[in-house]
C-alpha positions as CSV (number, residue, x, y, z in Angstrom):
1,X,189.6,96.5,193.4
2,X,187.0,96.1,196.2
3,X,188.0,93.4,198.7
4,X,186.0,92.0,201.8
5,X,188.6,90.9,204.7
6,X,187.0,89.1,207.1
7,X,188.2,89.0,210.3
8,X,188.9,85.2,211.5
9,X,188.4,85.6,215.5
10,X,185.7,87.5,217.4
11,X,188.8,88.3,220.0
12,X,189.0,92.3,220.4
13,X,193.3,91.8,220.6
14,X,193.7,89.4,217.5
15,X,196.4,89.7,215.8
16,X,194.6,88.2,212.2
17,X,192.8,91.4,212.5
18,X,195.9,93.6,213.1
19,X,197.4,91.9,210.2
20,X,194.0,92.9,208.1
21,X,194.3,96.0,209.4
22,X,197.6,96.7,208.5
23,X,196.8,94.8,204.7
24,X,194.6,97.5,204.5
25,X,196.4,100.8,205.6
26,X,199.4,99.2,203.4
27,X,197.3,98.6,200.4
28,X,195.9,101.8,200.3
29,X,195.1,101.9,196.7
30,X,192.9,99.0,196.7
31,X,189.4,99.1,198.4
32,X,189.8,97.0,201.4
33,X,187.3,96.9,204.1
34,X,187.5,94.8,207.7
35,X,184.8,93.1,208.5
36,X,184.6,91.4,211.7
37,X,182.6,88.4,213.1
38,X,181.7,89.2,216.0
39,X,177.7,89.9,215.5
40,X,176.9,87.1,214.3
41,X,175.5,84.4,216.2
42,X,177.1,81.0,216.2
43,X,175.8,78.8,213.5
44,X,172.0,77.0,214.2
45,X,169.8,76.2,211.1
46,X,166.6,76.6,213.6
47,X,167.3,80.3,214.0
48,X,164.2,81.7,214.2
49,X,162.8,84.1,211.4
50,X,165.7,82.4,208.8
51,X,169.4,84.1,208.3
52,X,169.8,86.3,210.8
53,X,170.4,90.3,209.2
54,X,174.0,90.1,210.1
55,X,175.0,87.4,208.2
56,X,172.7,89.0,205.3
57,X,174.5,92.2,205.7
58,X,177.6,90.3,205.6
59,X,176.5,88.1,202.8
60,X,176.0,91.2,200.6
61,X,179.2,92.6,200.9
62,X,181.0,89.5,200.0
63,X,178.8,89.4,196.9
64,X,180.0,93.1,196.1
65,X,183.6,92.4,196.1
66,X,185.9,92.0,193.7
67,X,187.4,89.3,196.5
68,X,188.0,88.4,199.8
69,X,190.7,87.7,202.3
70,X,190.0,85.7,205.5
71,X,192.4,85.8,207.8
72,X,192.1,82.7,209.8
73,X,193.0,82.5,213.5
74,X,193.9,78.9,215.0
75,X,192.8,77.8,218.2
76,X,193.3,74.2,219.3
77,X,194.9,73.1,216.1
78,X,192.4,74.2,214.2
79,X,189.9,76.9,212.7
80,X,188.3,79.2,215.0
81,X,184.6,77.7,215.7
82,X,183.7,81.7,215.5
83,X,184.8,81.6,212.1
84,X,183.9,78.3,211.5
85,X,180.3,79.1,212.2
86,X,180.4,82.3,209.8
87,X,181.3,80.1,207.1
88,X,178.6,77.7,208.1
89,X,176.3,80.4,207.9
90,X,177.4,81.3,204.1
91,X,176.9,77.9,203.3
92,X,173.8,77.1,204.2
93,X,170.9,78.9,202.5
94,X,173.7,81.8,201.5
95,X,176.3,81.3,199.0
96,X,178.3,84.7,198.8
97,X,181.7,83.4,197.8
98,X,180.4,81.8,194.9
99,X,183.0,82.8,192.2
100,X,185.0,84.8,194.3
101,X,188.8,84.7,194.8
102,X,189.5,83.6,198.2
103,X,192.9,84.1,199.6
104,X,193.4,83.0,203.3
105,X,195.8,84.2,205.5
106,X,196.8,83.7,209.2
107,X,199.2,84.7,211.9
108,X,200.6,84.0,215.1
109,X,203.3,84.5,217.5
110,X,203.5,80.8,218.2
111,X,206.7,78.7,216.1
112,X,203.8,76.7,214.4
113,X,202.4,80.1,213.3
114,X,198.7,79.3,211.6
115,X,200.0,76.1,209.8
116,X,196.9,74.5,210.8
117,X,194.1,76.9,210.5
118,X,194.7,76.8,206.8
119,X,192.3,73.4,207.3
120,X,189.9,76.1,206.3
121,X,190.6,76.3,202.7
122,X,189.4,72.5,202.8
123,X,185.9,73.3,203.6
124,X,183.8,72.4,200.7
125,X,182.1,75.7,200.3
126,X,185.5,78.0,199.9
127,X,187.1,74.7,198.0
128,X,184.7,75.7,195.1
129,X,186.0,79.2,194.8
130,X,188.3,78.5,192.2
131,X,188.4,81.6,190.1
132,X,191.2,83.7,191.1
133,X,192.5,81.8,193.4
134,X,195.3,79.8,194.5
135,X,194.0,76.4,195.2
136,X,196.1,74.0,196.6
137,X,199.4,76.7,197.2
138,X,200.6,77.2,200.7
139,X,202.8,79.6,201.3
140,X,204.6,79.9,204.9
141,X,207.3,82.3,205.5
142,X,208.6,82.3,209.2
């Protein structure tokens, strides 16, 4: 199985992309490649010239995966705006995770863990990713 992870913080020490990181040395007989964030610009439909080619690039590798895992980082109580942008991005004129299976994961060393950051799975454009995936279910283990 091919599988996108997409790295939920632009911060070079996060610990969601440690966790993908280990998912994918763990899981080492499933296709699982990182992607991080941190190219691509924060969300703005003026950009000139249209989508810029990293959220293209990106766009096309979640459209040749079997799935994706986002591992969501919390700041403030809530998603990441880095990540909250990226998803903004494949929203707009983009729609990569289209029929995809989405699971979303998060991590932290804080007692509330990523509780929150799992807002994202609210966000009308992952919401409609139904196939494969485990709408609704929130699992927490601590």
């Amino acid at each position: 199985m091919k599988i996108t992870a997409l790295v939920g913080s632009n911060s070079k020490h996060s610990s969601n992309r440690k966790l993908l990181q280990f998912m994918a040395r763990h899981f080492d007989d499933q296709d699982i490649t990182v992607a991080d964030i941190d190219q691509i610009p924060m969300f703005n439909e003026n950009y000139p010239g249209g989508d810029p080619q990293s959220v293209i690039d990106l766009a096309h590798q979640i459209e040749s995966s079997d799935a994706v895992i986002i591992s969501c980082a919390e700041h403030a109580h809530t998603v990441a705006s880095s990540l909250k942008s990226v998803i903004e991005w494949l929203s707009y004129n983009l729609h990569p995770f289209a029929n995809q299976p989405v699971m979303i994961v998060s991590v932290s060393s804080k007692p509330q863990g990523g509780s929150r950051a799992d807002g994202l799975a609210r966000h009308p454009e992952l919401a409609r990713c139904q196939r494969g995936s485990l709408a609704g279910q929130r699992i927490y283990a601590g």
